[in-house]
C-alpha positions in Angstrom: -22.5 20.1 25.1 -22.6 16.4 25.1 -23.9 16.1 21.6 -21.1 19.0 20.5 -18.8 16.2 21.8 -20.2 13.6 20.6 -20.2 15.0 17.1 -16.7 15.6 17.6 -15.6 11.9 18.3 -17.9 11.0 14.8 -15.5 13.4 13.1 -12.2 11.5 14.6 -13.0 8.3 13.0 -11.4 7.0 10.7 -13.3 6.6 7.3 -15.6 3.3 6.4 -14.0 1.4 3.6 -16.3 3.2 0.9 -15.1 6.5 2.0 -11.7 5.7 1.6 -11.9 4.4 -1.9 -13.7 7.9 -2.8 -11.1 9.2 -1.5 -8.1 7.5 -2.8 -10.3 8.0 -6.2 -10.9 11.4 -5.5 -6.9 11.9 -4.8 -6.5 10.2 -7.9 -8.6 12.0 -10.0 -6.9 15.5 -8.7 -3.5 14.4 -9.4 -4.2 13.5 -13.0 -5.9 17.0 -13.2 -3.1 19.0 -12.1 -0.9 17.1 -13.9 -2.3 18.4 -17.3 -4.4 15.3 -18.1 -8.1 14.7 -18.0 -10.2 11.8 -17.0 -9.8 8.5 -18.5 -13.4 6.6 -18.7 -16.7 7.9 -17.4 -16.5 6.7 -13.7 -13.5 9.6 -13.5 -15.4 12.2 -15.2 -18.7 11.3 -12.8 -16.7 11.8 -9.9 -15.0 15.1 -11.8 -18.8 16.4 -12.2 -19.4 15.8 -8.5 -16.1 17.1 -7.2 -15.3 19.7 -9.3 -17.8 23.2 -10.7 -18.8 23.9 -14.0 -16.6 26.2 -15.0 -13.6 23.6 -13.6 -15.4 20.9 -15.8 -15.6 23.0 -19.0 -11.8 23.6 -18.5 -11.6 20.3 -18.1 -13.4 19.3 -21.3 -11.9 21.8 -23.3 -8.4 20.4 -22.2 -10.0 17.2 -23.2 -10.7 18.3 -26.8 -7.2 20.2 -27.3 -5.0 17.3 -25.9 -2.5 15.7 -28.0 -2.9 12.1 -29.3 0.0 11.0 -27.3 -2.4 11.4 -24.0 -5.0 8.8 -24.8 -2.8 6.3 -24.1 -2.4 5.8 -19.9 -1.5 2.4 -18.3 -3.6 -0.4 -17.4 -4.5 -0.4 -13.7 -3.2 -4.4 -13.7 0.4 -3.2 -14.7 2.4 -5.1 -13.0 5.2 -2.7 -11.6 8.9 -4.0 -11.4 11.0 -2.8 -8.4 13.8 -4.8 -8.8 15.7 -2.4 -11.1 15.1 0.5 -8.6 16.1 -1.9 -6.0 19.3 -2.7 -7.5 20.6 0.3 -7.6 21.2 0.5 -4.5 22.5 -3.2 -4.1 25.8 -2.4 -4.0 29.0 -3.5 -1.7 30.9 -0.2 0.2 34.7 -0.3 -0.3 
C-alpha cells in the first residue's frame, strides 16, 4: 500500500523540463496534423514515427506527397509576432 501511494505522488508531479518540451512538441506536432499539414523538417517526422503507427504515418506521408505547393511554405519559429494591431482594436474611448 505504501509503494501504491507512493507511485501515486510520482504521477502528481509536474513534468521535468525535457518532458514538457516533448510535450509542447508533441502538442505541436498534433495540431499541424489535424490541421491538414504534415511535418516540417525531420525532428517532426522523428517524433511523428514515435508518436504516431504505421498506418497513421503512411497517411501522413501520402498527405505529404499529394499536398499543394502552397504548404511548403510555414513561418519561421523567430517570427516576430505584432500584437499591437489586435491591441488596438480594442483601444477605443466609450461615449
Amino acid at each position: 500500500n505504501a509503494l501504491l501511494g507512493r507511485v501515486h505522488l510520482l504521477q502528481q508531479l509536474p513534468p521535468t523540463p525535457e518532458e514538457e518540451d516533448r510535450i509542447l512538441r508533441e502538442v505541436a506536432l498534433r495540431g499541424l496534423i489535424m490541421s491538414g499539414l504534415t511535418p516540417r523538417n525531420d525532428d517532426e517526422w522523428a517524433l511523428a514515427r514515435e508518436v504516431f503507427d504505421d498506418q497513421t504515418i503512411q497517411d501522413i506521408e501520402r498527405r505529404a506527397r499529394q499536398r499543394p505547393p502552397a504548404y511548403d511554405w510555414s513561418p519561421p519559429a523567430d517570427l516576430p509576432i505584432d500584437d499591437e494591431p489586435f491591441e488596438r482594436l480594442f483601444d477605443f474611448e466609450r461615449t
